[in-house]
GUNUBA-522700 format. One record per residue (C-alpha): x, y, z. Coordinates in steps of 0.1 Angstrom, whole numbers, padded with zeros to 4 digits, always signed. Each point is the difference from the previous one (the first is absolute). Example, Ala and Ser with C-alpha at 12.3 -4.5 7.8 and 13.67 -1.06 7.14 Angstrom:
2
+0123-0045+0078 +0014+0034-0007 
This chain:
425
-0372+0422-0581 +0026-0028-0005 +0013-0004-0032 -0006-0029-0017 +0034-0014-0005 +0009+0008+0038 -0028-0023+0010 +0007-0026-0021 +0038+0002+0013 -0015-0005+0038 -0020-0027-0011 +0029-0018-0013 +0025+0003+0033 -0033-0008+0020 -0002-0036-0025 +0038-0004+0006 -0006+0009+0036 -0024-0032+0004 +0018-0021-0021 +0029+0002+0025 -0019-0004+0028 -0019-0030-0013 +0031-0017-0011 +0015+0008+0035 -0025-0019+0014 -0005-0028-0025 +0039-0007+0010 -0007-0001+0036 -0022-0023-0005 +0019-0018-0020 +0026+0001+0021 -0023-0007+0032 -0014-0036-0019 +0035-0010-0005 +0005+0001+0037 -0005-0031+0024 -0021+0005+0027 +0026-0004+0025 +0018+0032-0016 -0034+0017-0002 -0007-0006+0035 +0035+0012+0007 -0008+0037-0020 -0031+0001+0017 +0016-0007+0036 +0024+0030-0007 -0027+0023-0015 -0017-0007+0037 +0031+0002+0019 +0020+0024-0018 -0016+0023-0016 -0034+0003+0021 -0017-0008-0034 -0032-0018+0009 -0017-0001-0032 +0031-0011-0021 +0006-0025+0028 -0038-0015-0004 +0003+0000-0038 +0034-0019-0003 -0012-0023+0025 -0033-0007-0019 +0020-0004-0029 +0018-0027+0018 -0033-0018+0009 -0012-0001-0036 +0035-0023-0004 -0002-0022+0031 -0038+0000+0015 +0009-0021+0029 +0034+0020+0011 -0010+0006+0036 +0025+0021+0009 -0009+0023-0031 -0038+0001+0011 +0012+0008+0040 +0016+0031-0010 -0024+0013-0017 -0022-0005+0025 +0022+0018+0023 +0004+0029-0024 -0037+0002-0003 +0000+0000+0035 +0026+0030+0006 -0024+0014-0026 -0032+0003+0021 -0014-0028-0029 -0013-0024+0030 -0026-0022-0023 +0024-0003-0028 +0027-0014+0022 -0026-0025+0018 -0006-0012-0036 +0037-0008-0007 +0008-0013+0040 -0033-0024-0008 +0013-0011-0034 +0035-0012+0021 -0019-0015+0021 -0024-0018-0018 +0029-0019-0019 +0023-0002+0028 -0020-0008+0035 +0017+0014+0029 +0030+0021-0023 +0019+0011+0028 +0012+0035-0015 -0039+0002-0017 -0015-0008+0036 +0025+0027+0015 -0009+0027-0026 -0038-0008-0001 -0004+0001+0042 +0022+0029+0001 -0024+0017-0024 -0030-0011+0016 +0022+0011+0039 +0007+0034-0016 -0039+0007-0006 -0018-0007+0031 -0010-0036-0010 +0020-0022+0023 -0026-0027+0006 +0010-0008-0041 +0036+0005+0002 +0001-0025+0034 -0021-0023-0027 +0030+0005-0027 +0028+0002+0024 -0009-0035+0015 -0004-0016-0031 +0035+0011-0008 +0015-0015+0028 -0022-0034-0006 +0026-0008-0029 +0027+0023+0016 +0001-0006+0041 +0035+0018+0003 -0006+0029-0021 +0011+0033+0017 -0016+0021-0017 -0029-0011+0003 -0001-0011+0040 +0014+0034+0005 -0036+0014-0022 -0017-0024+0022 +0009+0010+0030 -0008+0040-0011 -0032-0014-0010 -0012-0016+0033 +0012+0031+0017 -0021+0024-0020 -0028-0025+0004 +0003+0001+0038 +0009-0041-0001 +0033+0005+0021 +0003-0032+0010 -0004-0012-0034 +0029+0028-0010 +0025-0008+0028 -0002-0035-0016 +0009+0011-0034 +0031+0021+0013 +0011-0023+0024 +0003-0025-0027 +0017+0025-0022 +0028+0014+0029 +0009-0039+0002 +0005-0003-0037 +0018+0035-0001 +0011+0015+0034 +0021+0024-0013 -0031+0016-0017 -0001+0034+0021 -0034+0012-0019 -0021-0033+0015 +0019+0002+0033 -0013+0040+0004 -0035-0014-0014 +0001-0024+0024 +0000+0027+0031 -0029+0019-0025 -0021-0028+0003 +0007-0005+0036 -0008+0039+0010 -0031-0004-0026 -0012-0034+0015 +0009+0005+0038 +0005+0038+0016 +0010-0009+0034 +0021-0023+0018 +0007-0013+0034 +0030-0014+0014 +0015-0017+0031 +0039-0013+0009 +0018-0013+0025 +0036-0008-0001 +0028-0014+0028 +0031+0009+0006 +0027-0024+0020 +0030+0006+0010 +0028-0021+0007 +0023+0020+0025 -0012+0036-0008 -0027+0004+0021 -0013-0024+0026 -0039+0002-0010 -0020-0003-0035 -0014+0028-0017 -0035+0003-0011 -0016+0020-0025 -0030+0000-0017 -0028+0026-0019 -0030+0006-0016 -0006+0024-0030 -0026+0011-0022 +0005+0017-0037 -0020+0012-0029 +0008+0009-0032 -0012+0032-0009 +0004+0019-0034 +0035+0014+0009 +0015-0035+0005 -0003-0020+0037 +0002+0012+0029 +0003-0025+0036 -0004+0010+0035 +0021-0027+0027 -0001-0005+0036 +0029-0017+0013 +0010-0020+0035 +0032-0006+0012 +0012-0021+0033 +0039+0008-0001 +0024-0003+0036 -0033-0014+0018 -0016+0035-0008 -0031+0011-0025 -0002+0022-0027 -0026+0009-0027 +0003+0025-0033 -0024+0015-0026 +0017+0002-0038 -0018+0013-0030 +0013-0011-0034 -0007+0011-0033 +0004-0006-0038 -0013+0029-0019 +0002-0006-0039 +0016+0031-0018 +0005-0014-0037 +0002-0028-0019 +0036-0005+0008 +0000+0016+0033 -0012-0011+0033 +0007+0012+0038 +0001-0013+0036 -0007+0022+0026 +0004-0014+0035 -0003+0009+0043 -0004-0010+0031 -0003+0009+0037 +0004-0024+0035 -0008+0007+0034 +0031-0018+0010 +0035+0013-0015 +0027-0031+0003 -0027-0029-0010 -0009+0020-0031 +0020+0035-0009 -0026+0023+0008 -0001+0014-0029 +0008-0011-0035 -0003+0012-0041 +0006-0013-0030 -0004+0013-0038 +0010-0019-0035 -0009+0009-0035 -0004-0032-0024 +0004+0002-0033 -0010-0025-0029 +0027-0006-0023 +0007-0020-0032 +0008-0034-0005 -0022-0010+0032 +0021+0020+0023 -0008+0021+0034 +0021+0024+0015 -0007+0021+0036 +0021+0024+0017 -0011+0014+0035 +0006+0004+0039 -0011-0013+0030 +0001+0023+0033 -0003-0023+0036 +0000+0027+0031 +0012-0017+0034 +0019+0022+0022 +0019+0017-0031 -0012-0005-0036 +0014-0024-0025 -0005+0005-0038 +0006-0025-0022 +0001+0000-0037 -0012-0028-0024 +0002-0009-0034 -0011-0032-0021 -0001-0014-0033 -0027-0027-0011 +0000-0019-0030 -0028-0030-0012 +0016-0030-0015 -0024-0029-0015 -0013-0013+0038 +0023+0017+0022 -0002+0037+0011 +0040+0014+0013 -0002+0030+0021 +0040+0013+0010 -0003+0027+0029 +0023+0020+0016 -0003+0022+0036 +0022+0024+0006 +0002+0021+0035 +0023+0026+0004 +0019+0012+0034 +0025+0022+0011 +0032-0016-0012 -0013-0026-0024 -0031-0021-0017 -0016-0031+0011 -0009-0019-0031 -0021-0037-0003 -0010-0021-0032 -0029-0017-0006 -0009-0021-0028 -0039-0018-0003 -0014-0023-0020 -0031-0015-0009 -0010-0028-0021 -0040-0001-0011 -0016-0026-0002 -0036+0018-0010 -0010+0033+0004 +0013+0031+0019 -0011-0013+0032 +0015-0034-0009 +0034-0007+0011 +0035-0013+0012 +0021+0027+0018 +0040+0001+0002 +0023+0027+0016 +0036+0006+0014 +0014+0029+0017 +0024+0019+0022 -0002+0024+0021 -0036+0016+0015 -0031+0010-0016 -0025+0034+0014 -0030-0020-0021 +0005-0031+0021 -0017+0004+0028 +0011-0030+0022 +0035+0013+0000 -0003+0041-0010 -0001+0009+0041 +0041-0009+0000 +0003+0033-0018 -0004+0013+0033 +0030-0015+0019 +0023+0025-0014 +0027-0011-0022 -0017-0040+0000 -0012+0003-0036 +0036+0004-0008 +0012-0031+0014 +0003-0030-0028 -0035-0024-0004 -0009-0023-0031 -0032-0010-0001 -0020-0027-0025 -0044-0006-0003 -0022-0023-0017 -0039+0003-0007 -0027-0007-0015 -0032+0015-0006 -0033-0016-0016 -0035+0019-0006 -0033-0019-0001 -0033+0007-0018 +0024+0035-0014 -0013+0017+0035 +0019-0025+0026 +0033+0001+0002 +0026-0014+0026 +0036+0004+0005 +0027-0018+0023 +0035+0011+0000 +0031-0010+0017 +0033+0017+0009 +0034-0003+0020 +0025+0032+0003 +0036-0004+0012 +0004+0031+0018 +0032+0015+0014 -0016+0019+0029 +0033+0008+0017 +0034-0001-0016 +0016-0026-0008 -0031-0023+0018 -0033-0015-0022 -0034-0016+0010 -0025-0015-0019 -0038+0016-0008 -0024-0027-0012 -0033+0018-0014 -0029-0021-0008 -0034+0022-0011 -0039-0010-0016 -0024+0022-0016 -0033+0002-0013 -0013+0026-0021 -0041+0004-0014 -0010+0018-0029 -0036+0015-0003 
């Protein structure tokens, strides 16, 4: 048994005990009604952000309400913290009240259709996300929603739209440029493809060349892959070759091509030829690729490639670099393409100037086979221009000239025009 004056001690620590609890909160509060609701609203965005609290971060932000009712940005975060909280009605309730006062809120629309994206209810999020961008046409955020939207609805056409208007207003935006090619492997699994190009020559060689293919590729769940036939008509004598190309996917930030071919013919194609890269997705909009390329004539040549890429506003600057090793020295040539777009991906103006030969070009890669040639001095310069129609229909032209020192100390002119026409289905 507990003496009496024992319990009557613990009963008085346990009153002190409340007392300075209560207190302690009667000052919070205190202190919490002396606060704006812009300094509420900043306690509550670092109880979120900082220190994972959720329920401190919905109570300071209530708090906040009670002072300014129509604050939208208050109610929007706490709708969103509801939402990280699994509280899905109670964040519809507080998305609707923004809403209600403020038709078409671009931040509310974005939050609300996001929620709505998030749990399986797109046909209501397309509903929000397009009343959003009644009052806001250029919002990215919400064209970029738009276009997820329409993809998860199966509406590609609808979603190619939305992220073509987007890459025009922000090119540089590498996430809607790899949704772009989701939507296309989503929307269209195979594709067909023919070219043709000519080549004229000023003193080099007395007669054209021709060349011209046909492919057919698929994307797959390892990234694309392409199958090509190829014909040649080179010193008044035919050729054909079978390449296989392919872009597996290994990461995020990490792609690959994977290339070969074979002709029936060595010296109008090399009869056999390789090539590998690995891509990788860097910051700042920025693409980088190291690899080789392997063309067997009579001997083999191996060349080694690097480039750097970078996405700036409308125009896309790629810097490459081919390096081929010999006995005694290395061959080196420059290339540097741009492109300006004037829509989507499939949607522009191409620039490029050069020296020296490239193993991925095939109008010219077959001089790799007259011994030394590819070390003899050439500058070379391009234009093009591609357009797709209806997203599935695309057409390209291009048009080149190549000053190329084919013995020493004597040049000739190559004048290259080629067409294409690719179909998506």
């Amino acid at each position: 048994m507990i003496p009496t004056h024992r319990l009557l001690l613990n009963r008085k620590y346990i009153f002190y005990f409340l007392f300075f609890v209560t207190s302690l909160s009667l000052q919070t509060l205190q202190a919490q009604e002396n606060l704006t609701s812009d300094e509420l609203f900043i306690n509550a965005r670092k109880a979120a952000f900082d220190e994972d609290n959720y329920p401190k971060a919905i109570s300071l932000a209530k708090a906040a309400l009670e002072k300014s009712p129509d604050y939208a940005g208050i109610r929007i975060f706490l709708g969103r913290v509801y939402t990280w909280t699994n509280k899905v009605d109670s964040a519809r309730v507080e998305f609707q009240k923004v809403l209600e006062k403020n038709k078409g809120h671009e931040d509310g629309s974005f939050a609300y259709a996001s929620l709505e994206y998030w749990n399986d209810n797109s046909e209501k999020a397309k509903f929000l996300v397009n009343e959003g961008l009644e009052f806001h046409p250029e919002s990215k955020d919400l064209l970029f929603l738009k276009a997820k939207i329409h993809n998860d609805l199966k509406e590609f056409s609808e979603a190619n739209v939305a992220i073509d208007k987007l890459l025009k207003l922000k090119p540089n935006l590498s996430e809607a440029r790899a949704f772009k090619e989701k939507i296309k492997n989503s929307s269209s699994v195979n594709q067909i493809g023919v070219t043709y190009d000519f080549v004229y020559f000023d003193k080099r060689f007395d007669d054209p060349w021709h060349l011209s293919s046909i492919n057919y590729g698929r994307q797959t769940k390892f990234g694309s892959v392409t199958a090509r036939f190829n014909y040649a008509n080179r010193f008044n004598s035919n050729g054909a070759q079978f390449e296989l190309d392919a872009y597996p996917r290994i990461s995020d930030v990490f792609y690959a091509y994977i290339s070969g071919g074979f002709s029936n013919k060595d010296g109008i194609f090399p009869k056999y030829r390789a090539g590998f890269s690995l891509y990788a997705n860097l910051p700042w909009a920025l693409e980088a690729e190291a690899g080789f390329r392997m063309l067997k004539f009579s001997d083999e040549t191996w060349i080694y490639t690097a480039s750097l890429g970078k996405y700036y506003s409308n125009f896309w600057f790629n810097f490459r670099t081919y390096l081929t090793p010999s006995n005694s020295s290395v061959s080196q040539s420059f290339s540097l393409n741009v492109r300006y777009y004037l829509a989507g991906a499939d949607d522009f103006l191409s620039f490029g100037i050069g020296t020296g030969l490239s193993p991925d070009n095939q109008t010219n890669n077959i001089l790799f086979n007259n011994g030394e040639t590819y070390k003899l001095k050439s500058n070379n310069i391009f234009l093009g221009y591609r357009k797709s129609f209806n997203t599935t229909n695309i057409i390209f032209i291009e048009a080149a000239m190549e000053r190329q020192e084919y013995l020493q100390d004597t040049k000739g002119n190559q004048y290259t025009l080629g067409i294409g026409y690719n179909k998506r289905f």
